[in-house]
N, C-alpha and C positions, 0 to 999 in steps of 0.2 A: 499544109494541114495543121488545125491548131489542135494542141491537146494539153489539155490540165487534167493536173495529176495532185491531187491532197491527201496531206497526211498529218499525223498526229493526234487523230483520234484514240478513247480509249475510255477506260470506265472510272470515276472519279467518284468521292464521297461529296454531298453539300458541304459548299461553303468551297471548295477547290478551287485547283485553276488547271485548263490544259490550254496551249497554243497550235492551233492548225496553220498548216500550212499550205497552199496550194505553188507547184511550179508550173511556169506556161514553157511550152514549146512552139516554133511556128507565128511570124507574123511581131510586131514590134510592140512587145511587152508595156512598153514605156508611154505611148501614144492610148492605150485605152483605159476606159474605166475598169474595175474588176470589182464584182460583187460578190457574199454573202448568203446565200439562203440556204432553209432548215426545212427538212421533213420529220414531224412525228408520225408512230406510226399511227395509224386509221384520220390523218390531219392533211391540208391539203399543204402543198410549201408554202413557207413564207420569207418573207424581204428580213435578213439579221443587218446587215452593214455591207458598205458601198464606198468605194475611194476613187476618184476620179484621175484622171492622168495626171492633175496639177496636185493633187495631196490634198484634194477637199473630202471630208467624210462627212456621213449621215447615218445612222443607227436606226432600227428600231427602237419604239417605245418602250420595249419589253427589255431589252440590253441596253440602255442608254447608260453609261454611267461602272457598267460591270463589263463590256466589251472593247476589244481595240483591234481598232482594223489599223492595216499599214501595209508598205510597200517598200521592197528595194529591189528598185529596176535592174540595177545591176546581176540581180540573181535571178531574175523574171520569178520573182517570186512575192505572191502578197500572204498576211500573215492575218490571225484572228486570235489576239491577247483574251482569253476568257477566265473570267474571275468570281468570285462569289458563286459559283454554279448552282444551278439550284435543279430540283427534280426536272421540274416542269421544260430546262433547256434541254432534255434526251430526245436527241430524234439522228437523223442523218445532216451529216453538213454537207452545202456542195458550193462549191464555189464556181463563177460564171465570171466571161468576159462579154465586153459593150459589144453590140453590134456596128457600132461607130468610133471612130477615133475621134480624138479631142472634142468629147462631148462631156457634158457632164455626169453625174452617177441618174440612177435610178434605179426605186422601189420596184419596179416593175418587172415579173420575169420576160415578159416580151422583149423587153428591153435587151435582152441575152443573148446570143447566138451561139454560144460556146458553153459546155458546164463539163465537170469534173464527174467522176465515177464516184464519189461521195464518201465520206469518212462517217464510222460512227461514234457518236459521244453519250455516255450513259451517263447519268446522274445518280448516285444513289443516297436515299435520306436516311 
């Protein structure tokens, strides 16, 4: 059974920074992709950032440039650097693993089969 577990949420002023984290348990860390997504509230989820098993990443449009995804397998754990935060990024964060090994990331929540009980991140301006 796999189970992710994130943390590091919490309530930040604009312009901030907090780092999440998600640990995996169950099944070989190293071998999938690990994704990214946000719920605002009354919003439906969306796609933040995506690292694939080789250390390729892809961001949303919306974080491109103010976010960092990463990984270190040794701690089955991936990370999400957030910077510049701004109101509009407060929602839930949840992070997800590939339904595939050694595939590459994707936007897609289908693409998931695994997600996290969810951290929250408040912005405030």
């Amino acid at each position: 059974q796999v189970t992710l577990v994130e943390s590091g949420g919490g309530l930040v002023q604009a312009g901030g920074s907090l780092r999440l984290s998600c640990t995996a348990s169950g099944g070989t860390f190293s071998r999938y992709a690990m994704g990214w997504f946000r719920q605002a509230a009354g919003k439906e989820r969306e796609f933040v950032a995506a690292i694939s098993w080789s250390g390729a990443t892809n961001y949303a449009d919306s974080v491109t440039g103010r976010f960092t995804i990463s990984r270190d397998n040794a701690k089955n754990t991936v990370y999400l650097q957030m910077s510049t935060l701004k109101p509009e990024d407060t929602a839930v964060y949840y992070c997800a693993r590939r339904n595939n090994i050694l595939v590459p990331t994707s936007s897609y929540e289908s693409a998931y089969n695994y997600w996290g009980q969810g951290t929250q991140v408040t912005v405030s301006s």
